[in-house]
C-alpha positions in Angstrom: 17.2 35.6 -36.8 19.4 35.0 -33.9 17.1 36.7 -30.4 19.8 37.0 -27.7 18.7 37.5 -23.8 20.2 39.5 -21.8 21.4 38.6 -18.4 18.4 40.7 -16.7 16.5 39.1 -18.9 17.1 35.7 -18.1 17.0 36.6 -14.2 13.8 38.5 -14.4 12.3 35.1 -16.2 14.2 33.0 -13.9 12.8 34.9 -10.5 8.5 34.3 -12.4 9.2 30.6 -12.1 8.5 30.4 -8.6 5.5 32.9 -9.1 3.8 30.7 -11.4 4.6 27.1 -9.6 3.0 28.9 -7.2 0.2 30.2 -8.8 -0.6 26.9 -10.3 -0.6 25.1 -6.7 -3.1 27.8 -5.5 -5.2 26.9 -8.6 -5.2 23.3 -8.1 -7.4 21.8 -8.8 -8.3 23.4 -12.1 -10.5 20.9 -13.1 -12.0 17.4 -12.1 -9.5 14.8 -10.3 -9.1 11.8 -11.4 -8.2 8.7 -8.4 -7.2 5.8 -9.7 -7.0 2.4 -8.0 -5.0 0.1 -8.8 -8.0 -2.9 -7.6 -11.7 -3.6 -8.5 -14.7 -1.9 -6.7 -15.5 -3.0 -3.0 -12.2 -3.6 -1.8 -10.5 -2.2 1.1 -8.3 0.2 -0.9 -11.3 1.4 -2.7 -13.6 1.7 0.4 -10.4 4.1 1.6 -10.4 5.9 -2.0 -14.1 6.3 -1.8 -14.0 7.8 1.5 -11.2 10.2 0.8 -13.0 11.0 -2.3 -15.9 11.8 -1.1 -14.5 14.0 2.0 -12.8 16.3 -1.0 -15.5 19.3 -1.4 -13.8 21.8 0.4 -10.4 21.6 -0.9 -11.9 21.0 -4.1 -11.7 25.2 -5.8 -15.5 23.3 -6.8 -14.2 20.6 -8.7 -15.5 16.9 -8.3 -13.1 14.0 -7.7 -13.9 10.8 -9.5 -12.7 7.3 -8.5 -11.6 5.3 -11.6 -11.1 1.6 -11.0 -8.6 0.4 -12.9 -7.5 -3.2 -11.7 -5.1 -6.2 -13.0 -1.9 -7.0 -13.6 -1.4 -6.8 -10.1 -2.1 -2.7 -10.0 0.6 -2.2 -12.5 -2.3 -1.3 -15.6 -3.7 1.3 -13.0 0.7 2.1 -12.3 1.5 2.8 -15.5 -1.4 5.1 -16.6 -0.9 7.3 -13.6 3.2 7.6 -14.9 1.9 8.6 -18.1 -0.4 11.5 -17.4 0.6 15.2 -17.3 1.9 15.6 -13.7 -0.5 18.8 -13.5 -2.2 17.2 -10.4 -5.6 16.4 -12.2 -4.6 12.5 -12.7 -3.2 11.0 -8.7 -3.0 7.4 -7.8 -3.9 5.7 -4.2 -0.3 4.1 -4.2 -0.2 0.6 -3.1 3.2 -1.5 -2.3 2.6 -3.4 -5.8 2.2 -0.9 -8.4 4.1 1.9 -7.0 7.1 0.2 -5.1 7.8 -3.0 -5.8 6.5 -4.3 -9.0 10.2 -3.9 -11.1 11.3 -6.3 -9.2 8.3 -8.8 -9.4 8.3 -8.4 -13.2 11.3 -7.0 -15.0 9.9 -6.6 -18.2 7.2 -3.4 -16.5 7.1 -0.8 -19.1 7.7 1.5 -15.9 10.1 1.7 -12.8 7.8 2.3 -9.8 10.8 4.0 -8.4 11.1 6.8 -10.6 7.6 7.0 -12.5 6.2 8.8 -9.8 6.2 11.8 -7.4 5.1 10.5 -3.5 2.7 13.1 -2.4 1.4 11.5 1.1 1.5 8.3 2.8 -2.4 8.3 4.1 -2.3 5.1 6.3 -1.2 1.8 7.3 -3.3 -1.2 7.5 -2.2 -4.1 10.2 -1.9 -7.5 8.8 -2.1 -10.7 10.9 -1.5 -14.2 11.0 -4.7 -16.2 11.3 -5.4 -20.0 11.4 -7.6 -22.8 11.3 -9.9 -22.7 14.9 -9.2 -26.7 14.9 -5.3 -25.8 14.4 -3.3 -26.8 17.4 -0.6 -23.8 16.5 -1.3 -20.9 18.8 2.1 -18.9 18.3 5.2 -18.1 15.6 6.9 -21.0 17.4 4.6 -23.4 16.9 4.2 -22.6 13.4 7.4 -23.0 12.5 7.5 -26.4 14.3 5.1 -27.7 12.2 6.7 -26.8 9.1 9.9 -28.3 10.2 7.5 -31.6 10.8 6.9 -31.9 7.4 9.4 -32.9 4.5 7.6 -30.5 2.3 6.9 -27.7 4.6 3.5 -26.4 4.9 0.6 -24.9 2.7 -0.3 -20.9 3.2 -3.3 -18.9 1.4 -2.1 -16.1 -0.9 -4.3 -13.6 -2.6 -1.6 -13.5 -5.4 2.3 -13.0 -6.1 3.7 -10.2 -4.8 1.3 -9.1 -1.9 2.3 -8.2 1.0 0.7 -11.5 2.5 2.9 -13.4 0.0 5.8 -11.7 1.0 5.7 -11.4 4.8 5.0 -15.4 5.0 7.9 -15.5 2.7 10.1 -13.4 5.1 8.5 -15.3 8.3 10.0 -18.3 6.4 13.1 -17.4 5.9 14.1 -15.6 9.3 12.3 -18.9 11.2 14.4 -20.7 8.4 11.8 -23.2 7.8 9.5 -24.0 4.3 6.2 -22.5 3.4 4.6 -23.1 0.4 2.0 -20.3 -1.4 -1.2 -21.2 -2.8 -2.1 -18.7 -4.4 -6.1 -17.6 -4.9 -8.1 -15.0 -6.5 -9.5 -12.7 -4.0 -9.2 -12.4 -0.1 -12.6 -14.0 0.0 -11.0 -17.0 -1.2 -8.0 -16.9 0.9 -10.6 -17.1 4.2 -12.7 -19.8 2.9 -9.4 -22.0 2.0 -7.8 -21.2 6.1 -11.4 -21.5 7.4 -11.9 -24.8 5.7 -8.2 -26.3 6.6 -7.1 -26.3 3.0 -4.2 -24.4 4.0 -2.4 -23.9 7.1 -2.2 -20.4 7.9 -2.5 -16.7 5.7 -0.9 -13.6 6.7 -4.3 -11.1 5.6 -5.4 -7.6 6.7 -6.9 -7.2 10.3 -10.1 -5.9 9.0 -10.4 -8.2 6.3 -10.1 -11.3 9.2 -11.1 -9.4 12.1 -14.9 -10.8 11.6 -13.8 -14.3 11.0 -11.9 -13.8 13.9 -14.3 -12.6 16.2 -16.9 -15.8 15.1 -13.9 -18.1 16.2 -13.8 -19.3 12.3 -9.9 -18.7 12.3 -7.3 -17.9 15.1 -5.2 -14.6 15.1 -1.7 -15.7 16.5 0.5 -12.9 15.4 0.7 -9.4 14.0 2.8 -7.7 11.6 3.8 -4.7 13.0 5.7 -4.2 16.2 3.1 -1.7 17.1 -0.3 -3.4 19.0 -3.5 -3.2 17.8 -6.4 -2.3 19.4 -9.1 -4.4 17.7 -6.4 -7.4 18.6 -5.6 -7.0 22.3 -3.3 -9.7 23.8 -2.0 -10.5 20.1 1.7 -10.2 19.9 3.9 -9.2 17.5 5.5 -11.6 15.1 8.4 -9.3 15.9 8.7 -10.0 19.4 9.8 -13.5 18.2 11.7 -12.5 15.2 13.5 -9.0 15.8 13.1 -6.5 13.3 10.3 -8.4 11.8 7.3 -5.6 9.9 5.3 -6.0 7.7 2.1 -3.9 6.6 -0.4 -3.0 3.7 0.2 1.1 3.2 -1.8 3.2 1.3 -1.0 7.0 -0.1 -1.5 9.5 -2.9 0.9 9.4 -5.3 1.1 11.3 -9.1 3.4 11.2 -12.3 6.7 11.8 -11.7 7.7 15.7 -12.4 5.1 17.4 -10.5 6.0 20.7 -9.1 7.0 21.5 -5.6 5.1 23.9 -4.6 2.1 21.7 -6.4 3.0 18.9 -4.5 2.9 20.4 -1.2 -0.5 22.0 -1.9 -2.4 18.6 -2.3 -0.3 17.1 0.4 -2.0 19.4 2.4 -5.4 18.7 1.3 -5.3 15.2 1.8 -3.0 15.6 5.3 -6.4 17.4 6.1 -9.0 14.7 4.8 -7.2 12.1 6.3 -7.2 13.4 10.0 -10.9 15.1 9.6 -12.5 13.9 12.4 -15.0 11.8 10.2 -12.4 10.4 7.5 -10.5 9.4 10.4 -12.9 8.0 12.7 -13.8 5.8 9.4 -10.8 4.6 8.5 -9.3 3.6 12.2 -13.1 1.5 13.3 -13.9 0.0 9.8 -10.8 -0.9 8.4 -8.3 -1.2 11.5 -6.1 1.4 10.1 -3.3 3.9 11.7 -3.6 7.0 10.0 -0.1 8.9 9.5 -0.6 12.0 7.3 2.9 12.4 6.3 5.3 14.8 4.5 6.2 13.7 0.6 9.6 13.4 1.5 8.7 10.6 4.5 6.0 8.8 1.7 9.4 8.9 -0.4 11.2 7.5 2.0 8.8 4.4 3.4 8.5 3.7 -0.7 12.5 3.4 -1.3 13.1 1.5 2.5 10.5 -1.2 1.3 12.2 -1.6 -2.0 15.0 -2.2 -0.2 14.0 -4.8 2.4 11.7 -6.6 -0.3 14.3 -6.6 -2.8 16.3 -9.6 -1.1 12.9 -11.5 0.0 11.9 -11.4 -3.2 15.6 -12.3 -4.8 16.0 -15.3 -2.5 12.7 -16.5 -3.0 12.8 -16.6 -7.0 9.1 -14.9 -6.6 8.3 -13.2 -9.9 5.0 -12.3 -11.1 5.4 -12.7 -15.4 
């Protein structure tokens, strides 16, 4: 049996998709929420997914949302089983540079395209990074960095917590705009990375402000330069690596991102949830003392945007340097 529609047909069914894109936003969420995060318990990222998580309760329709740590590969295990959910809202992801930008180009063979697996929801915040070394070191600016590299036939040693972070990459890209060597050794954990600068093994490392900001403060390593052009309070009298190389950011970002698919009007409605955790007076307070962190709060369309600019500008660093994570 052929069943033909009739062109008021079609409209009327055409003008209820709105109505119920809409209705499904206001019912969101309609059950528990699943977080994931891309890295293991304790972390920064997690003491920010913890926090956000447990601010949730009144945006919640009642419904509890649940971290799920689900770490390796670099946060592409935790990527690819966000892109696989139902984009209903119920599974979200704290997006990270690795896992939800970046990580095609890092290894080709990802069963996902970080560009197109998911739907940007909000860009929560930024995290400063710095460049810290040894308290004995005699280097005290970009400059002097970069003249010991150029001292050395083989360059100099740097502490990595592992390919593709954005402490790998933004000594990489310090590297190549002060067109001098540095070489990565890479470690397991950030714990590591301070020990190895702390103890001399390496020259320099290029880690979050609040993960060196006590090591700093005990005079155990020296903060030279920041990543972003913008100051940073718990750094006063640090200077930009930018003000020495033009142009020059670099910066661990954090945000909520789902499957790709999700619904406008769906979209917007937990945007505005978490635009509302995020600036709560406690959340905020949290974040900005504990973790050095600038909250933004953004549209999806500006998280969209910051993900496809730093695919861009990492694509060449990472192209030039033949960095791959496989």
């Amino acid at each position: 049996m052929t069943i033909r529609l009739t062109r008021r047909a079609i409209g009327l069914a055409a003008a209820a998709l709105p109505g119920l894109a809409h209705a499904q936003a206001a019912a969101w969420p309609s059950g528990q929420v699943r977080l994931v995060v891309p890295f293991g318990a304790g972390g920064a990222v997690d003491t920010l997914s913890r926090a956000v998580a447990n601010a949730f309760g009144p945006h919640s329709n009642g419904h509890p949302m649940v971290v799920e740590n689900r770490s390796g590969a670099g946060g592409s295990i935790a990527g690819q089983f966000t892109a696989q959910s139902r984009p209903d809202g119920q599974t979200l992801m704290m997006a990270d540079l690795g896992a939800n930008a970046i990580g095609k180009l890092l290894q080709p063979g990802l069963a996902y395209d970080p560009a197109t697996a998911f739907t940007p929801i909000i860009h929560l915040v930024n995290l400063p990074i710095v460049v810290i070394v040894p308290a004995a070191s005699r280097v005290r600016t970009v400059d002097d960095l970069a003249a010991l590299a150029r001292s050395r036939a083989d360059g100099i040693p740097y502490a990595s917590p592992g390919v593709g972070h954005v402490s790998h990459l933004a000594s990489e890209l310090l590297a190549q705009k002060a067109g001098v060597k540095f070489t990565a050794v890479h470690y397991r954990s950030g714990a590591d990375v301070l020990r190895s600068v702390i103890a001399g093994e390496t020259e320099f490392s290029f880690p979050s402000v609040s993960t060196a900001l006590p090591f700093i403060r005990e005079e155990k390593v020296r903060a030279i330069a920041i990543g972003t052009p913008r100051p940073v309070a718990a750094l006063p009298g640090v200077p930009a690596v930018a003000a020495r190389f033009p142009g020059f950011e670099a910066m661990t970002w954090h945000g909520i991102s789902g499957p790709a698919g999700m619904d406008a009007a769906l979209t917007q409605r937990i945007n505005a949830a978490f635009r509302a955790i995020i600036t709560s007076a406690e959340v905020k307070s949290f974040v900005e003392t504990r973790q050095a962190a600038e909250v933004v709060a953004g549209t999806p369309a500006e998280f969209a945007a910051l993900v496809a600019g730093d695919i861009a500008k990492w694509g060449p660093v990472i192209r030039e340097g033949n960095i791959r994570a496989e």
